[in-house]
N, C-alpha and C positions, 0 to 999 in steps of 0.2 A: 073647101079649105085648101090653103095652098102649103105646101111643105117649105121652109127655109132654106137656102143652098146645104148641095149639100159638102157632107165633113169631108174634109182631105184628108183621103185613104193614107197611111205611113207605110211609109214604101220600105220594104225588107232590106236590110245591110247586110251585104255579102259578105262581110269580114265582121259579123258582132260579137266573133271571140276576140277579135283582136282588143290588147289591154287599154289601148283608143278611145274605146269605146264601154272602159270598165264602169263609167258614172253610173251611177244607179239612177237619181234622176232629175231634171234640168236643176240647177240653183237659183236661186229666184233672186231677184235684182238686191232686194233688202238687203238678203243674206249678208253677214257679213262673218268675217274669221273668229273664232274666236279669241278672246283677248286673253294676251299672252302676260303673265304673272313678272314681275321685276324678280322675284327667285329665280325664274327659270330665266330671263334675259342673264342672271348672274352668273349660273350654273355653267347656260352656254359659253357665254364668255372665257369664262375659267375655264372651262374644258377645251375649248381651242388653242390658247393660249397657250397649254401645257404641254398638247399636243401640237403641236408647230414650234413652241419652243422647244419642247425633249429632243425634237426630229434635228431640228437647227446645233443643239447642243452635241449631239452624238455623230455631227458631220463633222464640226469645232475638232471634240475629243479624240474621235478615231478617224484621219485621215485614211489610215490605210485601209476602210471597209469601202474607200467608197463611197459612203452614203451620200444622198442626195435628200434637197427638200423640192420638190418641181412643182409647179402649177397648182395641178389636178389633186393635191395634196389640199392646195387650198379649198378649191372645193370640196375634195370628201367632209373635210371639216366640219363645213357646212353642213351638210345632210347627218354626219355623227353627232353633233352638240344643238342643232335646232330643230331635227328633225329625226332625233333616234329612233320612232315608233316607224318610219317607212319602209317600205320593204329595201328600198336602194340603200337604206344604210345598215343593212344587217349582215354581220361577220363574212357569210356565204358571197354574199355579193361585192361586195368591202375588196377581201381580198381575191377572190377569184375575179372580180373583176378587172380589179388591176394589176394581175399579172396573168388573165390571160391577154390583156389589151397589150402590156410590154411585151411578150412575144411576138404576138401581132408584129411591134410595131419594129420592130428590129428583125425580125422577118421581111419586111416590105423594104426595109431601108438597104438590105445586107440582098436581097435577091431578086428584086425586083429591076427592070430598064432604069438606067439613072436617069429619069425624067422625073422630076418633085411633083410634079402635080398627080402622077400616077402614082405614086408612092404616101403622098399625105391621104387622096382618096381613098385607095386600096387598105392603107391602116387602120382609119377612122371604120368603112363599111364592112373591113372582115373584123375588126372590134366586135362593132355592133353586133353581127350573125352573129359569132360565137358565144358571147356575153347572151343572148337569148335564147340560145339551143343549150345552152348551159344552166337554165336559169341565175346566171349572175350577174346582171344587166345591175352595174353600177356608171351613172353616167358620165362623174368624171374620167370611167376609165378612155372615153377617147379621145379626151387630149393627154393622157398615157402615151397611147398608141403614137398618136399626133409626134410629141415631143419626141419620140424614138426616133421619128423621122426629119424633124426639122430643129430640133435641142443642138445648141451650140456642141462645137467641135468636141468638147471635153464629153457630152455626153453619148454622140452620134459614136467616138472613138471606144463606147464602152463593149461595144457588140452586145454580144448576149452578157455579160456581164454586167446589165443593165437591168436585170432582172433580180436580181439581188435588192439591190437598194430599193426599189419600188414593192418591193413583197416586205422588205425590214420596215419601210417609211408606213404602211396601209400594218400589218402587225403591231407597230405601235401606239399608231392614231386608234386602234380596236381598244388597244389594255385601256390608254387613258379615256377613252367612250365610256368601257365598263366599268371603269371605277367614278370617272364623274359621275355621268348618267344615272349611275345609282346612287350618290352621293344625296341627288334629289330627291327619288321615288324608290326606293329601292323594289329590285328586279323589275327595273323599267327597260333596262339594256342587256342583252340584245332580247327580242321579240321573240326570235328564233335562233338557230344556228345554223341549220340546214334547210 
């Protein structure tokens, strides 16, 4: 009798803690997403809308706070209204990640060599560390960071005072998350808090 070739051994991954590698296991070609309800396309909808409109309204209203609507605003959005149940858009990660990414990144801007390329790097990858040794790893926080570094005049000019607005803007995109979001399923949002 002859034996069949044989099976290829699976070779050990030295980093199989890392989150990388969280899948449990392969997804098979068929597979497809589950199909997503016109209530919940609704829901989301509305809930961005409120949140990016309230954030846009309360910059209007109170000049003097400051506030800002930036980028990265837009995509938390995202993650808070189409993807509440993820771990990147729960409170903990929400806002700590986007104010520790602004420090980050007003940090890098305000003490780093005025070279830009060193300085958008340096924001973006000490984001990222930190957002992971924190567990807060929200990922628009780093074009947070980014923006500290490279945001027109008016924002680059806030110093640390830029920190404010990005903690109010990530604050409020949460309240209207938890009220949309439950609007749906109630105590769908937040998953966690810590």
């Amino acid at each position: 009798m002859t034996e069949g070739p044989p099976e290829p051994r699976q070779k050990d991954v030295p980093d199989a803690d890392h989150p990388a590698h969280a899948r449990r296991r392969p997804l098979l070609r068929r597979e497809r997403a589950p199909r997503i309800r016109p209530a919940q396309v609704l829901v989301a909808w509305l809930g961005a809308f409120a949140g990016i409109a309230g954030l846009a309204l309360l910059v209007d209203l109170f000049p003097s706070l400051q506030l800002l609507v930036i980028g990265s605003f837009g995509a938390s959005a995202v993650l808070l209204f189409a993807a509440p149940g993820a771990p990147f858009s729960q409170p903990r990660n929400l806002i700590g990640g986007h104010v520790i990414s602004a420090i980050v990144g007003v940090a890098c801007s305000r003490y780093l060599p005025d070279l830009l390329f060193v300085q958008e790097a340096a924001a973006v990858a000490t984001a990222i560390a930190l957002m992971m040794a924190t567990r807060t790893i929200h990922p628009p926080g780093g074009a947070t960071a980014l923006i500290a570094v490279i945001g027109p005049d008016a924002v680059r000019g806030l110093g640390w005072a830029y920190v404010f607005p990005v903690l109010a803007g990530a604050v409020l995109l949460m309240l209207v998350a938890i009220v949309s979001n439950n609007l749906f399923v109630r105590g769908s949002y937040p998953d966690r808090w810590a």
